[in-house]
N, C-alpha and C positions, 0 to 999 in steps of 0.2 A: 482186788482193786477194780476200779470199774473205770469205763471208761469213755474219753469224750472226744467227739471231733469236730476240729477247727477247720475252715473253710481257709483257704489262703490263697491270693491273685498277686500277679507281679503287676505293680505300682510304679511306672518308669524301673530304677534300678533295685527295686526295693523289694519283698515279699511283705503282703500285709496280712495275717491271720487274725479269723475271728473269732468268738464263740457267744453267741448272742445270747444264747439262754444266760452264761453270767456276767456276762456285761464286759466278755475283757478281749481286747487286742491287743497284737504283738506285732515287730516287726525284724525286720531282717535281712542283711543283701543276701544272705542264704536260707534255705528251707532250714536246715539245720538250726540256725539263728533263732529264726520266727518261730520254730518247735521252743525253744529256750527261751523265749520271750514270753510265749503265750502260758507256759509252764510256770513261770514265774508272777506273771501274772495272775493264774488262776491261786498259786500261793499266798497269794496277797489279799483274795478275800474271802480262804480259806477252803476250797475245794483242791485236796489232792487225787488224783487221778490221771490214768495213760492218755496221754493225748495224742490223736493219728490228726497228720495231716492232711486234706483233701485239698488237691490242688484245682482251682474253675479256671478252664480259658476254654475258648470254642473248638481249638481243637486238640482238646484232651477229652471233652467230652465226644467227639465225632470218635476217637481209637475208643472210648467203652463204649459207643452204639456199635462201633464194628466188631468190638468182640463179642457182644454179647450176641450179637449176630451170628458170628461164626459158632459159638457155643450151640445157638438153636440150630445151625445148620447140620451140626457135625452131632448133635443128640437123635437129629433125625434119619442123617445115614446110619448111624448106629442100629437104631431101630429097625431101619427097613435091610441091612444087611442081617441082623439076630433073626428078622421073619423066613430070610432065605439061609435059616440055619449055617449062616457063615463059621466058620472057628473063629475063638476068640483073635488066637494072634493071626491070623488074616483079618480080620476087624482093624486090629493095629498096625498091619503094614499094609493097608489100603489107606488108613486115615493119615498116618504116619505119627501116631499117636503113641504113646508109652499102653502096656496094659493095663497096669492101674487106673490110666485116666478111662482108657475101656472096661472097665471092672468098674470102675464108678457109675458111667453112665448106665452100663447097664442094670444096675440096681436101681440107679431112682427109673430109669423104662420099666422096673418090674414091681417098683413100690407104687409108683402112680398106676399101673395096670391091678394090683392089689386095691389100692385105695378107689379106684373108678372101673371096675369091673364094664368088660363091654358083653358084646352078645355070645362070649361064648364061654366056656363053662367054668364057671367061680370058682377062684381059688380058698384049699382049705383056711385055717386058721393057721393053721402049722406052718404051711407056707405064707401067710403073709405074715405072721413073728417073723421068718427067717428072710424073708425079703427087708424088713423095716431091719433087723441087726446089720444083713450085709450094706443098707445102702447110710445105714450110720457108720459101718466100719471104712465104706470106702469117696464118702462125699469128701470133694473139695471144700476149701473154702473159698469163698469169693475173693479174689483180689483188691487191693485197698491201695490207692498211695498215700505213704508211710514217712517221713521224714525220718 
């Protein structure tokens, strides 16, 4: 099933959801609601599919610049801690990160260094198959808000 997402702002007391590509809005005094509204709408002229809701106010958008921020921050102590051959879980409890989320980052640091090789000595083939498995075994996925 594929899937589609609806933009949705609060309207005085109200959520209003959109989806322009087919033409339909919903609404809602709850997110919940406007998920069911827009749902039922898109039923009605005849696209079924998962609908996520995105919620826009100025400052929901300023918490995903700052996480994405923190993200690029905290990709980059990673890095410069693995250059000073850190251990993993000291990695983790300097970040105060879980190790998985340490285990992620540091495959895509080894898949992007695979994929854009710098001055110093290229890695095989071998290793960069097993770098692209580990950083599809251990990527996140982006966060979304979801009604």
């Amino acid at each position: 099933m594929s899937s589609i997402e609806a933009t949705a702002v609060r309207r005085g007391r109200t959520w209003v959801a959109q989806v322009p590509k087919h033409g339909v809005y919903g609404h809602g005094t709850t997110l919940k609601r406007a998920h069911d509204s827009v749902v039922e709408g898109l039923a009605l002229v005849g696209v079924t599919a998962e609908v996520k809701l995105v919620v826009d106010s100025p400052e929901l958008e300023k918490l995903r610049a700052a996480d994405t921020a923190r993200a690029i921050a905290l990709a980059e102590v990673v890095a410069a801690l693995l250059l000073r051959r850190t251990a993993l879980r000291d990695i983790a409890f300097a970040t105060g990160e879980p190790v998985r989320v340490v285990k992620s980052i540091i495959a895509e640091h080894r898949l992007k260094q695979v994929e854009q090789p710098s001055e110093g000595p290229a890695a095989s083939p071998a290793e960069a198959h097993q770098a692209k498995e580990i950083a599809q075994a251990h990527t996140l996925a982006p966060a979304t808000v979801q009604a």
